[in-house]
C-alpha positions in Angstrom: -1.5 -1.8 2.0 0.9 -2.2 -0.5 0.0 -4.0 -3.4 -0.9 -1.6 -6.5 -0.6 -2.0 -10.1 2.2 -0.1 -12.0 0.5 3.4 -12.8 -1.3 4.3 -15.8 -1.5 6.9 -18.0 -4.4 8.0 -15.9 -2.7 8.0 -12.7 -0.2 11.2 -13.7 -2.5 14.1 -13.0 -2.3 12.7 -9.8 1.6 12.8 -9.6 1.8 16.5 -10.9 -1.3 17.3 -8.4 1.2 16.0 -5.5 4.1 17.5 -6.6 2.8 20.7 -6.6 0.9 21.0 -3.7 4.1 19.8 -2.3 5.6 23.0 -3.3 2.8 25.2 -2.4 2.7 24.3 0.8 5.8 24.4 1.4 6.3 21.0 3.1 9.3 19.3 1.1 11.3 20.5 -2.0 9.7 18.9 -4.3 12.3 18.0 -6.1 11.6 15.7 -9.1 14.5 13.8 -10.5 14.9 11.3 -13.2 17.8 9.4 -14.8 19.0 5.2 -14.1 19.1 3.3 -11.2 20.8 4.2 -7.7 22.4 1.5 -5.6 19.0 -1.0 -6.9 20.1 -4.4 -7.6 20.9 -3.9 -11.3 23.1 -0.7 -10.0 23.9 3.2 -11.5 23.3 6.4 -9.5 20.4 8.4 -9.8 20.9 12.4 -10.4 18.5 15.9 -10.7 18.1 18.3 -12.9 21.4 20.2 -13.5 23.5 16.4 -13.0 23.1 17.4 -9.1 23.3 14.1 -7.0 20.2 12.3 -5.5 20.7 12.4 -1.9 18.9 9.2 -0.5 16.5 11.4 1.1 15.8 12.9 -2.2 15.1 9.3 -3.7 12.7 8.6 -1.1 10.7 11.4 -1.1 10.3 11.0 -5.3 9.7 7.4 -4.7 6.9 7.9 -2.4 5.2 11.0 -4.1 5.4 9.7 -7.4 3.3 6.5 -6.0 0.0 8.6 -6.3 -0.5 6.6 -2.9 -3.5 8.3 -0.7 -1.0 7.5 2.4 0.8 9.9 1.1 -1.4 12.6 1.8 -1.3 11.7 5.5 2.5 12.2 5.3 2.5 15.9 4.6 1.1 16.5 8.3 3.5 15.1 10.2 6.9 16.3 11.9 9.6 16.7 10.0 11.6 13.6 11.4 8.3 11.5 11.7 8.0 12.0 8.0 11.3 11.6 7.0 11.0 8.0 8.8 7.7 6.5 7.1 8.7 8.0 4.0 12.1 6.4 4.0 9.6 2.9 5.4 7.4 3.5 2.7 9.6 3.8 -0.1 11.0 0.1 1.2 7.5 -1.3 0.9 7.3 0.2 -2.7 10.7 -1.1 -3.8 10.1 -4.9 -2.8 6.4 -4.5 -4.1 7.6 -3.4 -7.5 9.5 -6.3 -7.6 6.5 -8.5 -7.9 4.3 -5.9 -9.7 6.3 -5.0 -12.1 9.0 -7.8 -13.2 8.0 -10.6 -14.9 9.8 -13.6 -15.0 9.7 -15.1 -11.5 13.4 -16.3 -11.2 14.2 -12.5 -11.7 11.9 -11.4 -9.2 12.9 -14.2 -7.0 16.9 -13.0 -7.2 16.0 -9.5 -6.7 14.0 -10.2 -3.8 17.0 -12.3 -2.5 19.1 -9.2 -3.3 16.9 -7.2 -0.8 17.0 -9.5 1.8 21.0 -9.5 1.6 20.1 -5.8 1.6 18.3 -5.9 4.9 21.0 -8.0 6.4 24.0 -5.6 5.8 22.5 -2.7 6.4 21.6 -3.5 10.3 25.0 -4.6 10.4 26.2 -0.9 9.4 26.7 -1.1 5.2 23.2 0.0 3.7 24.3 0.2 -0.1 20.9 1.1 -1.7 19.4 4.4 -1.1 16.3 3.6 0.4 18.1 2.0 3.4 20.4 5.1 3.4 17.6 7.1 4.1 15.7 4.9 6.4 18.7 3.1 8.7 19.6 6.5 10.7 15.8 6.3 12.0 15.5 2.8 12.1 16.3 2.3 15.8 14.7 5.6 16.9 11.3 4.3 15.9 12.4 0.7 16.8 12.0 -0.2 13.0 13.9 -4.0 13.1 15.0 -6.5 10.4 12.3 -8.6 10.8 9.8 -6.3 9.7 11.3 -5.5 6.5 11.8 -9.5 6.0 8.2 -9.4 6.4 7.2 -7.2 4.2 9.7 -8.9 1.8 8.5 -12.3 2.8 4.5 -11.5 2.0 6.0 -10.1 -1.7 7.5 -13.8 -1.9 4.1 -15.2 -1.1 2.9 -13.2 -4.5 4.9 -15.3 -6.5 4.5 -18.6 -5.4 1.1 -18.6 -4.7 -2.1 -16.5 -6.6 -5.3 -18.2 -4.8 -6.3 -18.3 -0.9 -8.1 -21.2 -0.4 -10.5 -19.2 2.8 -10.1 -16.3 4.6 -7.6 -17.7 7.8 -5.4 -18.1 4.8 -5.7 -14.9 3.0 -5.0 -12.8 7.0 -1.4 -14.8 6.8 -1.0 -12.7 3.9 -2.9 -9.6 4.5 -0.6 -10.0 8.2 2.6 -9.8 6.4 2.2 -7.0 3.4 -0.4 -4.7 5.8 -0.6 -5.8 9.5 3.7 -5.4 10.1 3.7 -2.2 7.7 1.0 -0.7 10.2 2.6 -2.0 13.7 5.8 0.3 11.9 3.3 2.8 10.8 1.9 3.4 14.3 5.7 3.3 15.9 6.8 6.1 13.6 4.0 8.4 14.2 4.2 8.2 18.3 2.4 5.2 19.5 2.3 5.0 23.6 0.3 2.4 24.1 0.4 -1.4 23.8 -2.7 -1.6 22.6 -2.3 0.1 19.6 -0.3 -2.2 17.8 -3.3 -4.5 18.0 -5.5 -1.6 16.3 -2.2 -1.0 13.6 -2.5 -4.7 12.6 -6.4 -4.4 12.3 -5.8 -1.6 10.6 -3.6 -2.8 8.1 -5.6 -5.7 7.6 -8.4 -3.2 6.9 -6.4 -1.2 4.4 -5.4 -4.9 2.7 -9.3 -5.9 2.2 -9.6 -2.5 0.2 -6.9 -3.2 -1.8 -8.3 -6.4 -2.7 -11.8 -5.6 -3.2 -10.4 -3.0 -5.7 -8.0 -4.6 -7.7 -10.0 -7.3 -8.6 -10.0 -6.5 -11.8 -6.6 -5.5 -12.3 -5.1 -8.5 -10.4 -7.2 -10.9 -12.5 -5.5 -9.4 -15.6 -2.4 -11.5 -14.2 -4.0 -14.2 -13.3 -4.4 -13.6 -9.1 -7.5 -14.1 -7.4 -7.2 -13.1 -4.1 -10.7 -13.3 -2.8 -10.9 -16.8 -0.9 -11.6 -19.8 -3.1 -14.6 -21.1 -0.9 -16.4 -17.6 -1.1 -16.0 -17.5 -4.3 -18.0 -20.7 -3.8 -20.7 -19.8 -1.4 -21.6 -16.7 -4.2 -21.3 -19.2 -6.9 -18.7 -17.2 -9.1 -16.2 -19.2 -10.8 -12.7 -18.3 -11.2 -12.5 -18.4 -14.8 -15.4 -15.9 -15.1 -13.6 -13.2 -12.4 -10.1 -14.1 -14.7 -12.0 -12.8 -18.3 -13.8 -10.0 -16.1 -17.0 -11.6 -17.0 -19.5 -14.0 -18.2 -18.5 -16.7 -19.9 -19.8 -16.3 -23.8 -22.6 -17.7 -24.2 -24.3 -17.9 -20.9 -25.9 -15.4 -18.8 -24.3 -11.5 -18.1 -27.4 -10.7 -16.0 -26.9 -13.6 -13.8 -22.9 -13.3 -13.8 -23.3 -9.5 -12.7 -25.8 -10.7 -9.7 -23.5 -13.4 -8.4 -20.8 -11.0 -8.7 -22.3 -8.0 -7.1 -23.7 -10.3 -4.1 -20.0 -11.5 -3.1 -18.1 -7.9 -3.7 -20.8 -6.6 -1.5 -20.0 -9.0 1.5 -16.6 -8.6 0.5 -16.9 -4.5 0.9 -19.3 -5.1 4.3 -16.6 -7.4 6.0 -13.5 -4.3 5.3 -16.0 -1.8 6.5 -16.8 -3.9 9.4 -12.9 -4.4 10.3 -12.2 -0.4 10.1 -14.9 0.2 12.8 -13.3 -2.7 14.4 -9.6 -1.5 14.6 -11.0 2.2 15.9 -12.6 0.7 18.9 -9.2 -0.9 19.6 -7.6 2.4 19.5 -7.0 3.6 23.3 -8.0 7.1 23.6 -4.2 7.9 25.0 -2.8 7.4 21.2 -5.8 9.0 19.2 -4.3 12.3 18.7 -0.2 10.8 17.5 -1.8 7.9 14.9 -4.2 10.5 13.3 -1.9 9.8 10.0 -3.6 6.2 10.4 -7.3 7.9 10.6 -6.4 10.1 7.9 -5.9 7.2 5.5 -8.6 5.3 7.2 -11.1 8.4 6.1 -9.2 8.0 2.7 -9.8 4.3 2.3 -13.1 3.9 3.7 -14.7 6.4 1.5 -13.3 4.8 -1.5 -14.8 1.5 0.0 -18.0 3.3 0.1 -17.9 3.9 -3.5 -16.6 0.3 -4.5 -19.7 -0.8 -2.5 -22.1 1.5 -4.6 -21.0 0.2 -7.9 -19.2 -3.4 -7.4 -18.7 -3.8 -11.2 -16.6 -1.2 -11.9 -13.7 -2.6 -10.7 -13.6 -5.5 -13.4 -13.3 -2.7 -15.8 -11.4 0.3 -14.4 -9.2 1.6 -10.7 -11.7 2.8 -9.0 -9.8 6.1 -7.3 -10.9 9.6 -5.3 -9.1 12.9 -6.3 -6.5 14.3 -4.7 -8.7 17.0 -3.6 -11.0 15.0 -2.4 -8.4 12.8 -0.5 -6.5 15.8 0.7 -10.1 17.4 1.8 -10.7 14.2 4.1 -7.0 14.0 5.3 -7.7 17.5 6.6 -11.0 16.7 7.9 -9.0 14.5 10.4 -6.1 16.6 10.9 -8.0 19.9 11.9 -11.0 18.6 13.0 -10.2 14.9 14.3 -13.4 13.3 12.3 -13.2 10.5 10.0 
């Protein structure tokens, strides 16, 4: 749910596309701001056009936006305050995940994650200096948002950079657990959950939403040397690690046969994350289906992205495989007006 590679070139049509359906509809300011770094660990302040200061709500709202992220999308239905919450949650996951993503020497990323745990730690204590927790501490207890879900979050990041291979699938869930299954227990608290239940369908979820991200980025997380599809599948489908590393065949030897092995395991890889979406829906009790539909909206997003992974597996050793927006916009909708996935 919230790893992503830092975006491309490619990925700004996207960002203008949001920003400016922002505007038409009406839904947030859409206020794009640039300049250094607010309250982050390397410290500065952030201001708008005209030297106008970034309120921390401000900050958040680019954050999320300029993400490209199709949970975005799902955002713009929700109640003003509801948004404001998982935008300001959101933004957090981005922040930490950017850390790993984008920093490359591992004692830096180490400190700075140790700077956001201090973070985490003062700020539920009543001095939030950064303005991600500016914006998201005033909501934190009304949507019982609690330390230890942001030292999750922080604490699955940490498992990017110590570890790059999962040795099976009980080992990759520990992971999945931390960076998707507590995001979507907050997820599901923010939009109105009632029922006990559904935190059990959040973490399936979330899980789901992981699997996707991993099935996708297979090429992209190869180009830094992580393999997160489990070592003994890897195995069973007879594709070595070096081969998924260079994206390919080893010169040489056989691209016909490389291209079968690797098709067969991305399509049980892409059958398994299907299987687990229709598996967290029949966990959802019937009571809560109407306040998580920001959760089936980026379940319809996901899953029909899946979809296309599963007709093509190769593409993603050479490119981000991606929808629209219109397209994820059209099936957030879909949901919203006409509750179908």
């Amino acid at each position: 749910m919230l790893r992503r590679a830092a975006l491309s070139r490619a990925d700004k049509p996207e960002r203008l596309t949001v920003a400016m359906a922002h505007c038409h509809a009406g839904v947030f300011s859409a206020v794009i701001c640039g300049g250094p770094g607010t309250a982050r660990p390397g410290g500065g302040t952030y201001t708008c056009r005209k030297n106008a200061p970034m309120t921390p709500q401000d900050y958040v709202q680019q954050k999320a936006a300029a993400s490209g992220s199709s949970f975005y999308y799902a955002f713009l239905f929700l109640p003003a305050e509801r948004r404001a919450a998982i935008t300001a949650f959101y933004a957090f996951c981005r922040e930490v995940d950017d850390v790993v993503d984008e920093v490359s020497d591992p004692a830096v990323a180490q400190t700075k994650l140790a700077w956001w745990r201090r973070e985490v730690a003062q700020s539920f204590v009543g001095s939030p200096t950064h303005p991600v927790m500016r914006a998201l501490m005033p909501l934190s207890a009304i949507y019982a948002i609690e330390a230890r879900h942001l030292n999750a979050v922080i604490d699955g990041c940490q498992m990017d950079l110590e570890q790059n291979r999962y040795l099976d699938f009980a080992n990759l869930q520990r992971y999945c657990h931390l960076v998707a299954g507590v995001v979507g227990e907050v997820a599901a608290n923010i939009f109105g959950q009632t029922q006990l239940q559904t935190t059990a369908y959040a973490h399936r979820l979330g899980l789901a939403f992981q699997l996707t991200n991993i099935v996708r980025d297979v090429g992209e997380d190869a180009a830094r040397g992580r393999i997160y599809l489990p070592v003994n599948e890897l195995q069973s489908f007879n594709v070595k690690a070096h081969e998924l590393l260079q994206r390919g065949a080893a010169p040489g030897t056989d691209e016909a046969d490389f291209k079968r092995r690797f098709t067969a395991l991305m399509q049980f890889q892409c059958t398994r994350a299907l299987q687990t979406y229709d598996d967290a829906l029949v966990l959802l009790p019937a009571a809560d289906r109407r306040t998580q539909k920001p959760g089936l909206m980026m379940a319809s997003i996901y899953r029909t992205l899946l979809q296309e992974i599963a007709a093509d597996p190769l593409l993603v050793l050479t490119q981000r495989v991606s929808l629209t927006p219109l397209r994820k916009f059209w099936l957030a909708w879909k949901v919203q007006a006409l509750g179908r996935l």
